[in-house]
PDB file of the backbone (N, CA, C, O) and the ligand in Angstrom, with CONECT records:
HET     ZN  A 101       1
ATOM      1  N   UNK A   1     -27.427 103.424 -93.159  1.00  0.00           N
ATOM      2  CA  UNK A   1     -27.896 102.339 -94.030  1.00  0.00           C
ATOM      3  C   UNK A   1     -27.977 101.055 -93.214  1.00  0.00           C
ATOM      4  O   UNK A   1     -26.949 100.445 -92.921  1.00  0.00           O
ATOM      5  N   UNK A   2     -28.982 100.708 -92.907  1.00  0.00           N
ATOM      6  CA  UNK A   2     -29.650  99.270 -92.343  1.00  0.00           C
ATOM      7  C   UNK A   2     -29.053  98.009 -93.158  1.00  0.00           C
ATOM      8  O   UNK A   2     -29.226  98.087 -94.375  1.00  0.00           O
ATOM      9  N   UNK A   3     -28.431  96.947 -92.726  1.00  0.00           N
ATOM     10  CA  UNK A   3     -28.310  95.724 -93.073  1.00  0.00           C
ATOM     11  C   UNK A   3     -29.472  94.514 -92.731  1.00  0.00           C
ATOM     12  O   UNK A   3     -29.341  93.323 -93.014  1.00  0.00           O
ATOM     13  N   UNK A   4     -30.885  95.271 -91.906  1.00  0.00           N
ATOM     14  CA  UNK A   4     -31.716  94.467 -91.177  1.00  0.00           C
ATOM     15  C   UNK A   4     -32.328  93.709 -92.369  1.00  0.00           C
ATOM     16  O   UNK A   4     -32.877  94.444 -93.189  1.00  0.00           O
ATOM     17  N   UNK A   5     -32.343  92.743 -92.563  1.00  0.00           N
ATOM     18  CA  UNK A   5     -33.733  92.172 -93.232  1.00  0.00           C
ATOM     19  C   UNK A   5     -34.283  90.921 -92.254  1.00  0.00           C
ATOM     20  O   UNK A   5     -33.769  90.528 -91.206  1.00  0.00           O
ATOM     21  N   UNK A   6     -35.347  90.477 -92.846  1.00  0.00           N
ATOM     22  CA  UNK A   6     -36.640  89.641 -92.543  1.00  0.00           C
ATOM     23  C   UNK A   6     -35.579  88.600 -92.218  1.00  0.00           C
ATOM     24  O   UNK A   6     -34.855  88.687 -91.226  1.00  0.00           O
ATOM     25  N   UNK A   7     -35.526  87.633 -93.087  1.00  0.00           N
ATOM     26  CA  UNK A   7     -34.764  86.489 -92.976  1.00  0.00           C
ATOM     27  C   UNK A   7     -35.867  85.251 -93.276  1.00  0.00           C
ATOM     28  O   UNK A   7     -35.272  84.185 -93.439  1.00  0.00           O
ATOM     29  N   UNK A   8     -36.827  85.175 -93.350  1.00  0.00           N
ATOM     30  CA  UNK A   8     -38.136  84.249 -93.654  1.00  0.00           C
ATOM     31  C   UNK A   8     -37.237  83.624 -94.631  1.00  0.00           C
ATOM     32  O   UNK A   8     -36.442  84.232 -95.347  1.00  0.00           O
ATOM     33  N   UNK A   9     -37.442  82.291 -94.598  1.00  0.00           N
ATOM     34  CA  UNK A   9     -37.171  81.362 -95.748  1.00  0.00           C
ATOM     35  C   UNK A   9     -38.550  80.784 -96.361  1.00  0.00           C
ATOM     36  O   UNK A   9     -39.339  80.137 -95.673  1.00  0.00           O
ATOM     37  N   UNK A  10     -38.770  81.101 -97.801  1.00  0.00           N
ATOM     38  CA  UNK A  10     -40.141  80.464 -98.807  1.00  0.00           C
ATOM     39  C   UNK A  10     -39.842  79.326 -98.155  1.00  0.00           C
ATOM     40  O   UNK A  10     -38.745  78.778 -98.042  1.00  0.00           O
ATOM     41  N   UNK A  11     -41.081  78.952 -97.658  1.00  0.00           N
ATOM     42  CA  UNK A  11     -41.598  77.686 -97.342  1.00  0.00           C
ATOM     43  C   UNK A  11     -41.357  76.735 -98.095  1.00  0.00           C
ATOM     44  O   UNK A  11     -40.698  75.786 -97.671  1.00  0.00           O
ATOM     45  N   UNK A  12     -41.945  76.773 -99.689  1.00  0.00           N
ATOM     46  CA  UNK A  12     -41.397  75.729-100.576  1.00  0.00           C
ATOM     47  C   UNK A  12     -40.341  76.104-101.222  1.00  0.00           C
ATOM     48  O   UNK A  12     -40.399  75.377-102.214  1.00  0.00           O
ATOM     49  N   UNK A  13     -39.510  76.677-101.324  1.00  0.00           N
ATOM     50  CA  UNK A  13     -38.640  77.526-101.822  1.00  0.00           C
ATOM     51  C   UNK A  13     -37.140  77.300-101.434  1.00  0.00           C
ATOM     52  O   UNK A  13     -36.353  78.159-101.831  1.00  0.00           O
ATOM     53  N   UNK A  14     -36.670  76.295-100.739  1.00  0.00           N
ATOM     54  CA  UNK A  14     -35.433  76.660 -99.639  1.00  0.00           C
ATOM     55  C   UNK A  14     -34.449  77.242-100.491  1.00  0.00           C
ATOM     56  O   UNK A  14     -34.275  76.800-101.627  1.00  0.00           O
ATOM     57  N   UNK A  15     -33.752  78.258-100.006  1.00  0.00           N
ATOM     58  CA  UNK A  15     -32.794  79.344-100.318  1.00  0.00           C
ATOM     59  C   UNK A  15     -33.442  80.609-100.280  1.00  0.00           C
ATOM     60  O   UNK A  15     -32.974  81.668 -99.862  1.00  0.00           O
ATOM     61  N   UNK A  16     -34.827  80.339-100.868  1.00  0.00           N
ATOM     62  CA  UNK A  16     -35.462  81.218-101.087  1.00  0.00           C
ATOM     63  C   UNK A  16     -35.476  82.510 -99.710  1.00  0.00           C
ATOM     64  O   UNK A  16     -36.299  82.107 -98.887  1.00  0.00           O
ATOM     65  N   UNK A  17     -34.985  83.578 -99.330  1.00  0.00           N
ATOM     66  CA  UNK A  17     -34.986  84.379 -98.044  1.00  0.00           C
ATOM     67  C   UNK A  17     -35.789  85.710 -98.383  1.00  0.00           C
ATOM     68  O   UNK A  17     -35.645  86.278 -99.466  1.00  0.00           O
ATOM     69  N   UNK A  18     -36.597  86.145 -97.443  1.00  0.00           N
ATOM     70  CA  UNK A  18     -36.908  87.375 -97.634  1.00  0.00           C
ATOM     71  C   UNK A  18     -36.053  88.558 -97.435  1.00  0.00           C
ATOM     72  O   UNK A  18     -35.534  88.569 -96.319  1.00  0.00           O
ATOM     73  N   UNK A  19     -35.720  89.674 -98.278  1.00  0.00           N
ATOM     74  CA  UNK A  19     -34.582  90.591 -97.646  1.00  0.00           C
ATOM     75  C   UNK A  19     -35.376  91.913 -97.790  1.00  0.00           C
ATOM     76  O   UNK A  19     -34.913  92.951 -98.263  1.00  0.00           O
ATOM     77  N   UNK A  20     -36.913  91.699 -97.215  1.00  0.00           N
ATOM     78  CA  UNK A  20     -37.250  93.199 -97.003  1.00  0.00           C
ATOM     79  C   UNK A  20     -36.956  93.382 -95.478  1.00  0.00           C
ATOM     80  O   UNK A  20     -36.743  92.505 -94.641  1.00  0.00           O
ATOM     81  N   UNK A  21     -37.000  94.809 -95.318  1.00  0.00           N
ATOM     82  CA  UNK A  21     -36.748  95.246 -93.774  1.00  0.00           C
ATOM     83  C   UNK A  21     -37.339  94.539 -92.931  1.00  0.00           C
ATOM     84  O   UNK A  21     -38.500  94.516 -93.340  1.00  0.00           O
ATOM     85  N   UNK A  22     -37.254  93.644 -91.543  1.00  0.00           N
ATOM     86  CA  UNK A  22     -37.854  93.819 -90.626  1.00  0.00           C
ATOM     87  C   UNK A  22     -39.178  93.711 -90.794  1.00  0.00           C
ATOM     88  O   UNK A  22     -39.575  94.868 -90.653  1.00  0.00           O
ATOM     89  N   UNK A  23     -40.284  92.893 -91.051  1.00  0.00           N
ATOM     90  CA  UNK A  23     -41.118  93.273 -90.758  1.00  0.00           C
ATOM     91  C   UNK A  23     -42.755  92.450 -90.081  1.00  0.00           C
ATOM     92  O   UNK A  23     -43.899  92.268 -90.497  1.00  0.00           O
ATOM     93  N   UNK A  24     -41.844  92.112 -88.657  1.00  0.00           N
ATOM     94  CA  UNK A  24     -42.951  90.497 -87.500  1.00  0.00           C
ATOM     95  C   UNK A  24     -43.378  89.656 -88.601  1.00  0.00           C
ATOM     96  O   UNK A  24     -44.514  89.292 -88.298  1.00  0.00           O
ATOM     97  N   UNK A  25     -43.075  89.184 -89.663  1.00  0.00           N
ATOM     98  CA  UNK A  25     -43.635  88.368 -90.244  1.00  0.00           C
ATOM     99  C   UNK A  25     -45.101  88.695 -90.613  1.00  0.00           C
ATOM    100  O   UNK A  25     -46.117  88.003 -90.558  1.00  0.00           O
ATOM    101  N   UNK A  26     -44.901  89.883 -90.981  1.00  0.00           N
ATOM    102  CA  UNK A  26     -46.631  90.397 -90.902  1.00  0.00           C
ATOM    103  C   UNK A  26     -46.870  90.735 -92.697  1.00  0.00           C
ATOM    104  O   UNK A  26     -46.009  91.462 -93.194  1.00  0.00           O
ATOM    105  N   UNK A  27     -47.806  90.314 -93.473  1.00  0.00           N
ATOM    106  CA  UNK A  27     -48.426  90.722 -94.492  1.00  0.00           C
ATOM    107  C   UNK A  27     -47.720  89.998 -95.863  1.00  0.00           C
ATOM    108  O   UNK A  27     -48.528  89.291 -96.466  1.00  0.00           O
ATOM    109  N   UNK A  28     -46.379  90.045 -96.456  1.00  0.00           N
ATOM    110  CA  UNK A  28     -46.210  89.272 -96.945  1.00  0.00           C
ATOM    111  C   UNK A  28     -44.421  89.048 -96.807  1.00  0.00           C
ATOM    112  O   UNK A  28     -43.815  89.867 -96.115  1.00  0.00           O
ATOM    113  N   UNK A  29     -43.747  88.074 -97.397  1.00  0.00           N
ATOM    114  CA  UNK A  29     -42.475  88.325 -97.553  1.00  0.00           C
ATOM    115  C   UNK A  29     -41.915  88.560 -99.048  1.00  0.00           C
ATOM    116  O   UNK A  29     -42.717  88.345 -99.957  1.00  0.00           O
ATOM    117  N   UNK A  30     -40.548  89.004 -99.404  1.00  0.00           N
ATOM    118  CA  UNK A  30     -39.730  89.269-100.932  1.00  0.00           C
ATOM    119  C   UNK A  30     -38.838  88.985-100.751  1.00  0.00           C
ATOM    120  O   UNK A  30     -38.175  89.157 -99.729  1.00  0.00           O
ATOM    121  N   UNK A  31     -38.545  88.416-101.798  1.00  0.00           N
ATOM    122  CA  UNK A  31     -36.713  88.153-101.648  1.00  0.00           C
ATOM    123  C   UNK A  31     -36.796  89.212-103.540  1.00  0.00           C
ATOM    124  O   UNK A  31     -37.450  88.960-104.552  1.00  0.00           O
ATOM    125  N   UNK A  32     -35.948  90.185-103.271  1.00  0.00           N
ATOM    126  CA  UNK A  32     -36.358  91.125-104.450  1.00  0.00           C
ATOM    127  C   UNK A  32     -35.560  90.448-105.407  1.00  0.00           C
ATOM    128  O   UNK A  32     -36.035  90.450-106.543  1.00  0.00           O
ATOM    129  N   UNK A  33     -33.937  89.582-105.176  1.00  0.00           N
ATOM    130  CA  UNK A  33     -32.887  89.328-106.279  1.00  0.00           C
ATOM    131  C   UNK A  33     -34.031  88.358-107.205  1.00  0.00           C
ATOM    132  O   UNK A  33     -34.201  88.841-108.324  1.00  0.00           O
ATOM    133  N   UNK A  34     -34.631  87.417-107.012  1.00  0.00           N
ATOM    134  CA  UNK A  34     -35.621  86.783-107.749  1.00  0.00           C
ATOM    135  C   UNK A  34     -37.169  87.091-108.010  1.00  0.00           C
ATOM    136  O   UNK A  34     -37.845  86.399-108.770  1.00  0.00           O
ATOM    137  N   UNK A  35     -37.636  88.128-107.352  1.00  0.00           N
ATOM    138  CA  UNK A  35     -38.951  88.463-107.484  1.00  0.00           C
ATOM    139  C   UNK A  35     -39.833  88.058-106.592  1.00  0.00           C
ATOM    140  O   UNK A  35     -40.922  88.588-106.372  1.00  0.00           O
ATOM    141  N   UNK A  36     -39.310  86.972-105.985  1.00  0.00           N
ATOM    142  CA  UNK A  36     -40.518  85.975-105.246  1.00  0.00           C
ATOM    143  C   UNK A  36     -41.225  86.416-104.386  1.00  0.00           C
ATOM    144  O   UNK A  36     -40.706  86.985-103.426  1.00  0.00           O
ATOM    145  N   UNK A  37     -42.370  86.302-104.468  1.00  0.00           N
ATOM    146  CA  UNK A  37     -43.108  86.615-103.222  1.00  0.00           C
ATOM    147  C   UNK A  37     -44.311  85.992-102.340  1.00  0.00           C
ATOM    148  O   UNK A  37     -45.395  85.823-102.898  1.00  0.00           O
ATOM    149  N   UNK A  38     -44.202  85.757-101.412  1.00  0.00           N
ATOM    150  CA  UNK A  38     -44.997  84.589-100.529  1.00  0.00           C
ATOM    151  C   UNK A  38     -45.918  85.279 -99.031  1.00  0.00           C
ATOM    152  O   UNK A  38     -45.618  86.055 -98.124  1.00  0.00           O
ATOM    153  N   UNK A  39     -47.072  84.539 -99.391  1.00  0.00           N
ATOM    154  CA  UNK A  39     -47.271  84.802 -97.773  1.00  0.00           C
ATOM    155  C   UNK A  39     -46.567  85.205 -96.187  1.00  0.00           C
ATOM    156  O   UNK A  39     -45.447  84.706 -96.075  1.00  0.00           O
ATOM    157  N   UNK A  40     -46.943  85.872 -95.163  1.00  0.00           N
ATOM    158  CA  UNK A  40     -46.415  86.018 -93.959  1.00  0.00           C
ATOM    159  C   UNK A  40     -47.971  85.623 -93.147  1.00  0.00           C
ATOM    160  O   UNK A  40     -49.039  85.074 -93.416  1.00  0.00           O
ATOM    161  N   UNK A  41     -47.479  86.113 -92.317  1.00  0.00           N
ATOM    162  CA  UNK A  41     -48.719  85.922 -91.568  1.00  0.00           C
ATOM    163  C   UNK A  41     -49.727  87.443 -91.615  1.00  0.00           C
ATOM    164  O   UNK A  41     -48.986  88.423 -91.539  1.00  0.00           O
ATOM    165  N   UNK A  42     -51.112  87.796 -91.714  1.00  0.00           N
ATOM    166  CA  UNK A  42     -51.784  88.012 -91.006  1.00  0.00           C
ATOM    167  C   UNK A  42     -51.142  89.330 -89.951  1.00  0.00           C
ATOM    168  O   UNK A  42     -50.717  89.360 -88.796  1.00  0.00           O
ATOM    169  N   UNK A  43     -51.295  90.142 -90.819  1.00  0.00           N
ATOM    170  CA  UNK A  43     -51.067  91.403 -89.442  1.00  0.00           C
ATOM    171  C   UNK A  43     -52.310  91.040 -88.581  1.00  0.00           C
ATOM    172  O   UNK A  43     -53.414  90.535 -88.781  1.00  0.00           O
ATOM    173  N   UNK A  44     -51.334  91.732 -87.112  1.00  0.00           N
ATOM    174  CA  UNK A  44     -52.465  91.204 -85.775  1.00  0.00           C
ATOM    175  C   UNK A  44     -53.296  93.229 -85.959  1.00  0.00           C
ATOM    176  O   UNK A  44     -53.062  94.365 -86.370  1.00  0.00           O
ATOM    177  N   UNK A  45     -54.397  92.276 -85.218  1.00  0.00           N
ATOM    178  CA  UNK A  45     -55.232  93.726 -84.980  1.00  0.00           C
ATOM    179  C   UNK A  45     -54.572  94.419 -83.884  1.00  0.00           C
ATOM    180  O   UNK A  45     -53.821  93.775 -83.151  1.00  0.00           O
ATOM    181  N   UNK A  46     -54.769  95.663 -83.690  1.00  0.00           N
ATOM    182  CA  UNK A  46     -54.148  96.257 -82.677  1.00  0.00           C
ATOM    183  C   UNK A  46     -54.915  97.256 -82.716  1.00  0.00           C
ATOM    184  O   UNK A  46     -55.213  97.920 -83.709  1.00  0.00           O
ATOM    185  N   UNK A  47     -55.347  97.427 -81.356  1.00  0.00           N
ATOM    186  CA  UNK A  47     -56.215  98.570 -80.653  1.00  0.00           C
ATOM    187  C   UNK A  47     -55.548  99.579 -79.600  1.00  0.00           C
ATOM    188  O   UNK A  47     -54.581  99.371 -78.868  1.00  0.00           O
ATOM    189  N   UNK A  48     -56.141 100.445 -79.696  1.00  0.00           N
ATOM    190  CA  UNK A  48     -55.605 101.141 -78.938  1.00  0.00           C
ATOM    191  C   UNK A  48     -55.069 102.853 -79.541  1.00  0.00           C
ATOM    192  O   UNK A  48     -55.498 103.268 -80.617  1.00  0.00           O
ATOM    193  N   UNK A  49     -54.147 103.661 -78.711  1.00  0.00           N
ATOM    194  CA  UNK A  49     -53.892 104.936 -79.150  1.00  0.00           C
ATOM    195  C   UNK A  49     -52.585 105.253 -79.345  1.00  0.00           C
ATOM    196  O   UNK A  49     -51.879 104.244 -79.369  1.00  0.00           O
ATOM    197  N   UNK A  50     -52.080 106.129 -79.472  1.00  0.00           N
ATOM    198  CA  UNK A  50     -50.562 106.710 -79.965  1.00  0.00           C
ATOM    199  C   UNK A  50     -49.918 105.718 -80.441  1.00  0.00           C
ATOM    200  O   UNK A  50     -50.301 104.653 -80.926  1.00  0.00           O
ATOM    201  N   UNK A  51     -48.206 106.460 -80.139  1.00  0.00           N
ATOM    202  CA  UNK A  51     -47.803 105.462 -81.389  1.00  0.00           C
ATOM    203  C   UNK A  51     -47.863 104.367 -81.485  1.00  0.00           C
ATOM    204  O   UNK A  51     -48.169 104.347 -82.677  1.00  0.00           O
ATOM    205  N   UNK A  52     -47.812 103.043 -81.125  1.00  0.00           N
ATOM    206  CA  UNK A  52     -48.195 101.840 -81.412  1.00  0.00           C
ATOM    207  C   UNK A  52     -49.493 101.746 -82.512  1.00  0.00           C
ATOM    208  O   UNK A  52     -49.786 100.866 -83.322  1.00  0.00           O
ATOM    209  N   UNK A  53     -50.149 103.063 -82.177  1.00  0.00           N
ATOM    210  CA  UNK A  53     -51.792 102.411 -83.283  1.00  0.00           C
ATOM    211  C   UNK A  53     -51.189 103.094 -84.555  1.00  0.00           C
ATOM    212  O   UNK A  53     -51.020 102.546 -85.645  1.00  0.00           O
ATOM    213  N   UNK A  54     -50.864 104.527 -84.187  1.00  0.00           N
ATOM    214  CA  UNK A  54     -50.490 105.021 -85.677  1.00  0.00           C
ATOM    215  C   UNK A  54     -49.074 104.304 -86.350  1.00  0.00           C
ATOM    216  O   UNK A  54     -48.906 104.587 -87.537  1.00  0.00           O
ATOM    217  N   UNK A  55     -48.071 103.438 -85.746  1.00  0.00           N
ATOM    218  CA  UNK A  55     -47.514 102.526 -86.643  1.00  0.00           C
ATOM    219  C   UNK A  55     -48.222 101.432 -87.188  1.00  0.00           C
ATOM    220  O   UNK A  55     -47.723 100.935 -88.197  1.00  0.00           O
ATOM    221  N   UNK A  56     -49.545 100.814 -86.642  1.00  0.00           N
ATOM    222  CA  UNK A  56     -50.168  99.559 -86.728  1.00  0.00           C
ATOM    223  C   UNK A  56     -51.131 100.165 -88.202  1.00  0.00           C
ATOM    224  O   UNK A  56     -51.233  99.455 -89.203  1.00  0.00           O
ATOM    225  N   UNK A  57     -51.732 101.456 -88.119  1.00  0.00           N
ATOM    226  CA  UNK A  57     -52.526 102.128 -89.029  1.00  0.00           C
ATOM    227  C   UNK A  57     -51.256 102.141 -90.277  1.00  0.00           C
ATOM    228  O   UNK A  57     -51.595 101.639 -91.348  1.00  0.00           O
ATOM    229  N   UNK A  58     -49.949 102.643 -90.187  1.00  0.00           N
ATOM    230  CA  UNK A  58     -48.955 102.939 -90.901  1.00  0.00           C
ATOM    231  C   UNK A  58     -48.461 101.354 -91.740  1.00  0.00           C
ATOM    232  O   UNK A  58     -48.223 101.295 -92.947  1.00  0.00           O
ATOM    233  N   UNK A  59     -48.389 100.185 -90.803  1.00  0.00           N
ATOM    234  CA  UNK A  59     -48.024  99.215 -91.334  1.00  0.00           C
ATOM    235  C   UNK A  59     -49.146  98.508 -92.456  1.00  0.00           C
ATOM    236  O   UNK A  59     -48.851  98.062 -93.565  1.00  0.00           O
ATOM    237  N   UNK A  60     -50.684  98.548 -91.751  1.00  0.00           N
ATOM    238  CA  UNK A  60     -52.164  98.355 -92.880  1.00  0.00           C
ATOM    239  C   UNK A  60     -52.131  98.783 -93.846  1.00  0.00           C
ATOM    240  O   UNK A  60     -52.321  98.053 -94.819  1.00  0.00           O
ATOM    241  N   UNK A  61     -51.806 100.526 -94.054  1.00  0.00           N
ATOM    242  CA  UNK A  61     -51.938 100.836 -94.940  1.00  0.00           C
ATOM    243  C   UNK A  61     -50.517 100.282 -96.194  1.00  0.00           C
ATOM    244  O   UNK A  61     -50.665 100.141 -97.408  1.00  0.00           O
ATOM    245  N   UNK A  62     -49.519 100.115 -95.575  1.00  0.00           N
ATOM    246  CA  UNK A  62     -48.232  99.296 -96.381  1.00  0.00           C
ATOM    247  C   UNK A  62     -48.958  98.243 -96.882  1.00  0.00           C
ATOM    248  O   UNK A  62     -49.031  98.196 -98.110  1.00  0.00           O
ATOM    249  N   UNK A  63     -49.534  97.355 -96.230  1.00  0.00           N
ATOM    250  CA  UNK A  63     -50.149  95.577 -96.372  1.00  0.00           C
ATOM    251  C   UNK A  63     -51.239  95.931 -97.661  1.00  0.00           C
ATOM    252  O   UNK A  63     -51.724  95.234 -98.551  1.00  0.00           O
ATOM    253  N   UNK A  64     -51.340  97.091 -97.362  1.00  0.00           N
ATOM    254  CA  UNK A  64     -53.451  97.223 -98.421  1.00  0.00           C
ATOM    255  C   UNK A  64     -52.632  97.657 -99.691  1.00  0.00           C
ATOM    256  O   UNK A  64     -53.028  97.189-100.759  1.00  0.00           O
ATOM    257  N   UNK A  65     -51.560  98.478 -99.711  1.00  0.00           N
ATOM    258  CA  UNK A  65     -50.602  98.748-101.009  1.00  0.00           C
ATOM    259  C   UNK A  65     -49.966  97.880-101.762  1.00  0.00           C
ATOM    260  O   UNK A  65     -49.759  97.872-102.975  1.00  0.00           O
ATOM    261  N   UNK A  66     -49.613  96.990-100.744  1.00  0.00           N
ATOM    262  CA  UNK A  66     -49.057  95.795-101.641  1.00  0.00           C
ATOM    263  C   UNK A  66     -49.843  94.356-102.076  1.00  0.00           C
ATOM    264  O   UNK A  66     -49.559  93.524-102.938  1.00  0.00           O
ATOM    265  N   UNK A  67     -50.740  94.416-101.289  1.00  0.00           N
ATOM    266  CA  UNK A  67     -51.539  92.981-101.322  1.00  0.00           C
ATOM    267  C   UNK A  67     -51.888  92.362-102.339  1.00  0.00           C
ATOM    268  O   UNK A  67     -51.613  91.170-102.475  1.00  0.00           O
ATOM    269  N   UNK A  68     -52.762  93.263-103.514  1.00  0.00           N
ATOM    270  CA  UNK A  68     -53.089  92.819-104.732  1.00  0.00           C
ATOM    271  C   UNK A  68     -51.891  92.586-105.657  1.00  0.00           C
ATOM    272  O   UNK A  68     -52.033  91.702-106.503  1.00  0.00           O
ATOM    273  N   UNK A  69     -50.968  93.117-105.626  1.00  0.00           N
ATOM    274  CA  UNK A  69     -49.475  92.279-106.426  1.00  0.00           C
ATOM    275  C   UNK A  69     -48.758  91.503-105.775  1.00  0.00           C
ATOM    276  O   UNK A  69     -48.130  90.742-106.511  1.00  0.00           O
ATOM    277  N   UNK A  70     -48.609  91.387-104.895  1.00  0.00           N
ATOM    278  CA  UNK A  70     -48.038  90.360-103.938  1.00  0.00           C
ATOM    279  C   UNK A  70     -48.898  89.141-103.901  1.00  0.00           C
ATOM    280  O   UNK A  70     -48.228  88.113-103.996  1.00  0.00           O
ATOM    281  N   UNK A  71     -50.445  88.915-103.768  1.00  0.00           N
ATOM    282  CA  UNK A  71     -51.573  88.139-103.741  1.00  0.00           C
ATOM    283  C   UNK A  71     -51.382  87.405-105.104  1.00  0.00           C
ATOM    284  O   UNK A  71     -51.555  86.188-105.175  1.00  0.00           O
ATOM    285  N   UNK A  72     -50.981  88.248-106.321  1.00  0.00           N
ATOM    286  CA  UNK A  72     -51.375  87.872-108.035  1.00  0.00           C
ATOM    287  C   UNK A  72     -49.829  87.046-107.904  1.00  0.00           C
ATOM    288  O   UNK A  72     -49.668  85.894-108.306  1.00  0.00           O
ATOM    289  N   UNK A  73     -49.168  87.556-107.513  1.00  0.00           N
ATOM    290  CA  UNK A  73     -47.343  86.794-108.091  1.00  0.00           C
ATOM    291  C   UNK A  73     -47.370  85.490-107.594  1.00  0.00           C
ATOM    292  O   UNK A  73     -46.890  84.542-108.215  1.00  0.00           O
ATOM    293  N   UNK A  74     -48.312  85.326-105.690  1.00  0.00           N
ATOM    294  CA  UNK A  74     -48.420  84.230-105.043  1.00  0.00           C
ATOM    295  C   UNK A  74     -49.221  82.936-106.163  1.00  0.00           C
ATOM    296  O   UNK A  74     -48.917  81.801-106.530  1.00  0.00           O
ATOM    297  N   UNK A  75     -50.319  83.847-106.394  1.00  0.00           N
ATOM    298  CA  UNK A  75     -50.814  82.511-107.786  1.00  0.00           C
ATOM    299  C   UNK A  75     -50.460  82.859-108.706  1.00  0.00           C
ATOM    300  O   UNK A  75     -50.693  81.729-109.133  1.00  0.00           O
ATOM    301  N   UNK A  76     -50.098  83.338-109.504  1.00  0.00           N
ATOM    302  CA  UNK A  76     -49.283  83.329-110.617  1.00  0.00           C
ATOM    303  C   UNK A  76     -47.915  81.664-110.611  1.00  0.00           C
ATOM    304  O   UNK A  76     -47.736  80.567-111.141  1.00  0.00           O
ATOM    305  N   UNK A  77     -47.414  82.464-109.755  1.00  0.00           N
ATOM    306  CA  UNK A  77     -46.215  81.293-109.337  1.00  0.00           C
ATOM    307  C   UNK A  77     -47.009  79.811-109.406  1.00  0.00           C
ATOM    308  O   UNK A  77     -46.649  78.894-110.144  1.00  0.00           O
ATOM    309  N   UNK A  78     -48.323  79.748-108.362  1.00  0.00           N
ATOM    310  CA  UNK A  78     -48.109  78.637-108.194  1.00  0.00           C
ATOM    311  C   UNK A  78     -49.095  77.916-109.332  1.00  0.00           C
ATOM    312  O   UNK A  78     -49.191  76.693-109.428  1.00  0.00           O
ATOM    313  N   UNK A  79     -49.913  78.990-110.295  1.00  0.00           N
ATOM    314  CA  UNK A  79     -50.048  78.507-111.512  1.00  0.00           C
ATOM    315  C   UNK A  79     -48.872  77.595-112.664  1.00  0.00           C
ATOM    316  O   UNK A  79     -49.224  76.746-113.482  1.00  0.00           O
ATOM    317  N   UNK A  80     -47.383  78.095-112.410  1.00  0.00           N
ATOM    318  CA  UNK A  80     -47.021  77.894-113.108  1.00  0.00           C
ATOM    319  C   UNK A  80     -45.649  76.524-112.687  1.00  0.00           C
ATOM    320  O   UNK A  80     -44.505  76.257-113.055  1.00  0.00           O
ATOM    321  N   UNK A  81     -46.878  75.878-111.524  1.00  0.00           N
ATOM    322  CA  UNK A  81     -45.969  74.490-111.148  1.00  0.00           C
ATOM    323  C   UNK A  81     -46.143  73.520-111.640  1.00  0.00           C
ATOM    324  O   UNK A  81     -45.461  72.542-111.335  1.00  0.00           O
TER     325      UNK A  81
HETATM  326 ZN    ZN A 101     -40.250  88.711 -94.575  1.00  0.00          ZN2+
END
């Protein structure tokens, strides 16, 4: 059992921390005890073969699963400032 998380602090948010796994600051961040969820950066493109591409293919397809609820909570929230 991993203790790793992100550690990102919401930008406007302070306290606010992300505690999903690990993950370069790529696609979005959560802090799950409150729901919140905020931008990261921009997964980088990555070219190339073996494993590095099929984790980079593995991490896209994570980002394309979550994007549209993660994207709606981002305005949602900030609808409701
Ligand atoms: Zn994060």
């Amino acid at each position: 059992m991993s203790a790793e998380t992100c550690g990102a602090e919401h930008p406007e948010r302070p306290g606010t921390v992300c505690d999903r796994e690990p993950h370069q600051n790529a696609g979005y961040h959560r802090e799950r005890a409150t729901g919140a969820v905020w931008a990261a950066d921009p997964l980088p493109l990555v070219q190339g073969t073996g494993r590095g591409a099929l984790a980079a293919i593995a991490a896209r397809t994570t980002r394309h699963h979550h994007t549209g609820p993660a994207a709606s909570a981002v305005i949602a929230w900030k609808d409701t400032r």
